[in-house]
N, C-alpha and C positions, 0 to 999 in steps of 0.2 A: 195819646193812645185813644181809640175809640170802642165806647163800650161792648161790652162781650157776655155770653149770658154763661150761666149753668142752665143750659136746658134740662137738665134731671131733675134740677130743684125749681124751675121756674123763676128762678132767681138773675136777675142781671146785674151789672158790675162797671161802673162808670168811674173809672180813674181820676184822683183830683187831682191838681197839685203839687201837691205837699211829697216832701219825698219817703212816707212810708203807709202803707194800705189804709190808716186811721182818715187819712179824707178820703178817701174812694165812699164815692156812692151805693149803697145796697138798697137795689128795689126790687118791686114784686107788683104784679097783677093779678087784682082780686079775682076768682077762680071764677066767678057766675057773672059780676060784670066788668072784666075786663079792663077795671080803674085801676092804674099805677099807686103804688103807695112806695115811700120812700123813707127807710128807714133812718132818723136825725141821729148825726156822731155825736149828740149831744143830750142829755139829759134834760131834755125840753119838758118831755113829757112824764110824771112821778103820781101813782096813785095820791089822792088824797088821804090824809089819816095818817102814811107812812112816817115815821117821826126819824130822825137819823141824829146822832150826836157821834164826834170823833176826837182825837186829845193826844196828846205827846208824852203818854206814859213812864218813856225814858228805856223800851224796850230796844228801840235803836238811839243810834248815838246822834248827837247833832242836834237834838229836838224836833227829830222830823217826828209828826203823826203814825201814830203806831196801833192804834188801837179805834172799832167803832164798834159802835150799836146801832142798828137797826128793829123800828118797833113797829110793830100794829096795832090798832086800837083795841081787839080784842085777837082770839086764834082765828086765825083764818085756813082754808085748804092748802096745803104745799105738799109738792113732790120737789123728790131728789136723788142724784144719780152719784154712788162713793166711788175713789178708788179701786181699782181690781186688783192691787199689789200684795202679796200675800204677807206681806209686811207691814199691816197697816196701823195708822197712829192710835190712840186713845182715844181724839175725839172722832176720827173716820169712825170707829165701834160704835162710839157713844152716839155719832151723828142715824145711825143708822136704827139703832132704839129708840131713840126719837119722833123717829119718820113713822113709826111702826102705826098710829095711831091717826097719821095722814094728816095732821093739824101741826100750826106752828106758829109763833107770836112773835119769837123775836130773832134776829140772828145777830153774833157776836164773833168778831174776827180780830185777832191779835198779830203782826206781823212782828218780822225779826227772829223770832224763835219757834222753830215747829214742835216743840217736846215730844221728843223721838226718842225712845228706848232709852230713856236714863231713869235710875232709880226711881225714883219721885213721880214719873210722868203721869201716872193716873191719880194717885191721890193730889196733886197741885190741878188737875181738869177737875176735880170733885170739888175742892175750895175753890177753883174758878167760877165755878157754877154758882156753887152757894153765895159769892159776893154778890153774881148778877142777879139772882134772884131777890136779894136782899135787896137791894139798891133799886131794882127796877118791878118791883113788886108783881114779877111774871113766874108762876110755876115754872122750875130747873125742866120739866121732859117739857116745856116748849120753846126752849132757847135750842139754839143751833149755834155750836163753839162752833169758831174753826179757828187753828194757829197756821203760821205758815213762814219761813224763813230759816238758819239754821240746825241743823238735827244731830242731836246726841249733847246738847247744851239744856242743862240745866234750865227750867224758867223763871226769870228772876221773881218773884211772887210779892216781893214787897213795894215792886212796882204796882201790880194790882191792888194790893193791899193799901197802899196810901193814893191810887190811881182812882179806882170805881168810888167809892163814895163821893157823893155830889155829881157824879155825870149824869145822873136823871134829869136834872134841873136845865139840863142843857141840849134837850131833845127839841128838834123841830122841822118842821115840815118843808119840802126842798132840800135838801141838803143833802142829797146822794153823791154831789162833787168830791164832798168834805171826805164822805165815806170812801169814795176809788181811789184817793188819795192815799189813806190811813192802810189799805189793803195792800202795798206796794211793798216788792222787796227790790231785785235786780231788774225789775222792768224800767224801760227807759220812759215811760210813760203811762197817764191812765187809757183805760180800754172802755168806752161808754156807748151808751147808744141806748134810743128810745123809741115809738112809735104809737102812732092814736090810730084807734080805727073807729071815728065816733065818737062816742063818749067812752068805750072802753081804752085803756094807756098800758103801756108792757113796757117799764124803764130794766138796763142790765147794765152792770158793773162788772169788771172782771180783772184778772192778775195769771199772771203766766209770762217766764220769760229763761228758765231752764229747768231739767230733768222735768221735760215735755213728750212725752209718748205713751195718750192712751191708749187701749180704752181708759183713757181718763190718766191726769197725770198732775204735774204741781202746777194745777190750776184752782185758780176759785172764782165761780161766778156764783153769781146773786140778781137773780129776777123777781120783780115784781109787778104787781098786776091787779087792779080792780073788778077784774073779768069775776062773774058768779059762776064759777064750776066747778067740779068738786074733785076731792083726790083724785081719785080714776083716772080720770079723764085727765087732768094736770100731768098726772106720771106718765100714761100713753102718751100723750104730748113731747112732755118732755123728753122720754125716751128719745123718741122722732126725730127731736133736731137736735139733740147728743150727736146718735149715731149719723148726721150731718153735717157734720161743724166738729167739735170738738175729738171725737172719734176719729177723725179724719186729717187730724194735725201733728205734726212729732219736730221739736227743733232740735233735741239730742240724743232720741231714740232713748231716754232713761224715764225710767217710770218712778214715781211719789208715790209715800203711803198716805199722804194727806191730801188727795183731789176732794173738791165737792162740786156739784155743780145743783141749786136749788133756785124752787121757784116759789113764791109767795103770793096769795093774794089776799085781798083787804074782803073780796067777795059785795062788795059794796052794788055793785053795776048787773044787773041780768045779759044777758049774752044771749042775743037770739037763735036758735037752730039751725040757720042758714048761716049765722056770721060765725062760728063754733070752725067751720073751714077757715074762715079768714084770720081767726087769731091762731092757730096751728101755721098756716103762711107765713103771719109776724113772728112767733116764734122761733121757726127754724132759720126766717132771715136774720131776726137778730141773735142768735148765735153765730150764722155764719160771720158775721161781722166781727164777733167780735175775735171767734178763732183765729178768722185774719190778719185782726190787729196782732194777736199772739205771735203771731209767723213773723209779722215784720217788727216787732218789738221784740223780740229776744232775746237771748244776752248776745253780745258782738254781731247782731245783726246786720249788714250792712243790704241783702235784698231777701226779700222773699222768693219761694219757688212755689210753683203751682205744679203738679204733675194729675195730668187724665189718662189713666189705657184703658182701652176698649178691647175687650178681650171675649169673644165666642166661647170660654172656657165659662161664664156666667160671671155675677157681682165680686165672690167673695176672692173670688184668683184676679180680678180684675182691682180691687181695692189693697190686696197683700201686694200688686208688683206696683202699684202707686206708691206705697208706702216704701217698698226699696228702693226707690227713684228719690224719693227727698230725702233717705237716710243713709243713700251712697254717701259713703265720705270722700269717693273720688270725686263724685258729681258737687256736694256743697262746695270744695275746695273748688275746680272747676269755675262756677256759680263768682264765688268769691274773686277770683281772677279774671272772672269776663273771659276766658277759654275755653266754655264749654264746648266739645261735638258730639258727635253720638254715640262714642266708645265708652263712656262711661255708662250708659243708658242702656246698650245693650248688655252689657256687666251687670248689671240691675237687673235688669226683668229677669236674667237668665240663671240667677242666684239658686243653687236646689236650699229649699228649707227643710229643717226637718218634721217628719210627722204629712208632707205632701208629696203626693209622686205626679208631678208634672209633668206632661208629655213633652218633647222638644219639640219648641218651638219652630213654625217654617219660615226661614228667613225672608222667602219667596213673598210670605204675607204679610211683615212689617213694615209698618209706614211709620217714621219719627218727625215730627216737626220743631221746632226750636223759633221758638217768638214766632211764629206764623211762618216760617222756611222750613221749606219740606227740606230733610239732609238729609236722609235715609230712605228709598223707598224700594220695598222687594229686591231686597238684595243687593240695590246697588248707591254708592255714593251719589249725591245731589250738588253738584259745585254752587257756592254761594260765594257774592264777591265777597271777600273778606272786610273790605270797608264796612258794606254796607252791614255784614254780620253782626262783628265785633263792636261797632256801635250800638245796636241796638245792647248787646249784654252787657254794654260799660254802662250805658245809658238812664236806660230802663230797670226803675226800682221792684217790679214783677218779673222773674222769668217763667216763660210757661213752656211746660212741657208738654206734647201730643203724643200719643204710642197710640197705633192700633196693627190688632195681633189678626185679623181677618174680618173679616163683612161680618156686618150682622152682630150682637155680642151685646155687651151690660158694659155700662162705664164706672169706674173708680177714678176718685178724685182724692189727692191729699196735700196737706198743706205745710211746706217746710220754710227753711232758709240754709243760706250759705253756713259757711266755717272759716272764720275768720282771726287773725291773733287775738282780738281782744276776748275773744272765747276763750281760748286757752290762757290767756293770762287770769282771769277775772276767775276762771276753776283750778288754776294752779296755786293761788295763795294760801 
């Protein structure tokens, strides 16, 4: 396939490979001169100071890695973006008190168990805290927990309790692998990506692979960064390419009360006033990257969807029927089958919600494209041979969607995947 951009985001998109979005290329050109920069799948680039240590606490079974710490050498500026579930965990609250003072030193993420509404769940985050702070000699309000994996399970705690002492001694620098690893539950893989602009570096980790539908969902990422900037400006940032990336993604239309999504820096590096654009660029590309991987990691992923409508009604009607596009379950099943056409797609945008009184649509003005074939345009069917169709959606690990609803208009993008048995096996046990 040949590369394709987001002209919205300035963002372009160079297919690798491999068969799920984690090699595709994510780059960007710098806004004043025009130099490509290209975001690495790979954690090349890690502020200095960053210390990381990771361990096999015995939270999951097998002895897989289940638990990290990430530190900085002192507090540095962070912002962070919670859950909007009105359901939300102990430490979604707790993460959010934290933030309150715009500083943070360390973050701490436990997989396997999300302590979620069982007896205990807040006083077992209160001795969680206490051990890290003990162990890792960092004031408790500038740790950032997060748990993430079953909910309504007990935490086992005497894995902590004979786990954290002694993990200090085993912190060190590079080692953000160790940590994407440890943050994993049903993803079929980690999610990484890095980028230099200079001497400044913006490394991100991430986790997400069901009950995915933000604004924010069970996801966790974790950026960081040697950039000199200071809250404010971190959270406006951040904000930015939230509502670009991860905002803009859903594999099961379910929402988590434990999302985080934070960014850290060492503040080590000054940041010039003209380059202040250009790390806001790296930002939002490397979330979008990693949202991506999201979509095509999943649970029972087998392809990603891409959906854009362009809709004359403005952004936010334009970004709700994107999102009914990747959360049609006739479309993922469709997707999953390589059968897609454009009857499910129309059944999508045309969904009434409630709480919006959207005009009817004129069919006269809909144009639908599927993998770059127009099948639908103003009303009327578009014959495609079918070879050449249904190979591309057997084929091709991206399918993209097109919709536009008349000339002129805002574009909404979001980012899904199919529905596939292994989905429903993997949520029925």
């Amino acid at each position: 396939m040949q590369p394709y951009m987001y002209s919205d985001l300035g963002i372009a998109i160079t297919p690798g490979p491999g068969p799920n979005t984690s090699d595709d290329l994510v780059s960007f050109n710098l806004s004043d001169t025009n130099e490509p920069v290209t975001i690495a799948n790979d954690l090349t680039y890690q502020p200095a100071g960053l210390r990381t240590c990771a361990a096999a606490l015995g939270i999951k079974a097998g002895g897989k890695l289940d638990f990290t710490v990430m530190t900085l050498p002192q507090p540095g500026p962070a912002a962070a973006v919670f859950s909007q579930s009105r359901c939300p965990s102990d430490t979604t609250l707790r993460g959010r008190e934290c933030l309150a003072n715009g500083q943070l030193q360390a973050v701490a993420i436990g997989s396997g168990n999300a302590n979620i509404f069982t007896p205990d769940s807040t006083s077992a985050v209160d001795r969680l805290v206490t051990l890290l702070e003990r162990e890792f000699g960092i004031d408790a309000p500038q740790i950032l927990l997060s748990l993430t994996g079953r909910i309504g399970v007990p935490l086992p705690m005497q894995c902590f309790e004979t786990g954290i002492p002694h993990l200090a001694k085993t912190l060190c620098e590079q080692n953000l692998d160790a940590a994407s690893q440890a943050i994993l539950t049903s993803d079929t893989g980690p999610k990484t990506g890095s980028v230099a602009l200079g001497d400044v570096v913006l490394a991100g980790i991430a986790k997400g692979a069901g009950m995915v539908e933000p604004n924010m969902a069970t996801i966790l990422v974790y950026l960081f960064t040697n950039a000199q900037l200071d809250h404010a400006l971190l959270q406006d940032m951040l904000h930015h390419a939230v509502n670009a990336s991860f905002n803009r993604l859903s594999i099961d239309a379910e929402t988590s009360p434990s999302d985080t999504v934070a960014l850290l820096s060492t503040a080590t590096t000054p940041l010039p006033p003209r380059q202040i654009a250009h790390f806001r660029q790296a930002l939002t590309a490397l979330c979008v990257k990693l949202a991506r991987d999201m979509a095509s990691q999943g649970e029972g992923v087998t392809k990603c969807i891409e959906a854009t409508v362009n809709s004359p009604l403005g952004l936010p009607h334009a970004e709700r029927l994107a999102k009914q596009v990747i959360n049609s379950t006739l479309v993922k099943a469709a997707v999953y089958g390589a059968r897609l056409n454009w009857g499910p797609i129309v059944s999508a945008i045309g969904k009434p919600v409630s709480g919006h009184d959207d005009p009817i649509l004129d069919r006269n003005q809909i144009v639908i494209r599927l993998q770059g074939y127009d099948v639908f345009r103003c009303g009327q069917t578009i014959d495609v041979a079918d070879s050449q169709w249904f190979e591309a959606l057997r084929t091709d690990k991206t399918i993209r969607i097109n919709v536009t609803l008349g000339a002129g208009g805002s574009l909404g993008r979001a980012w899904g995947c199919d529905l596939s048995p292994a989905y429903i096996s993997l949520n029925a046990r």
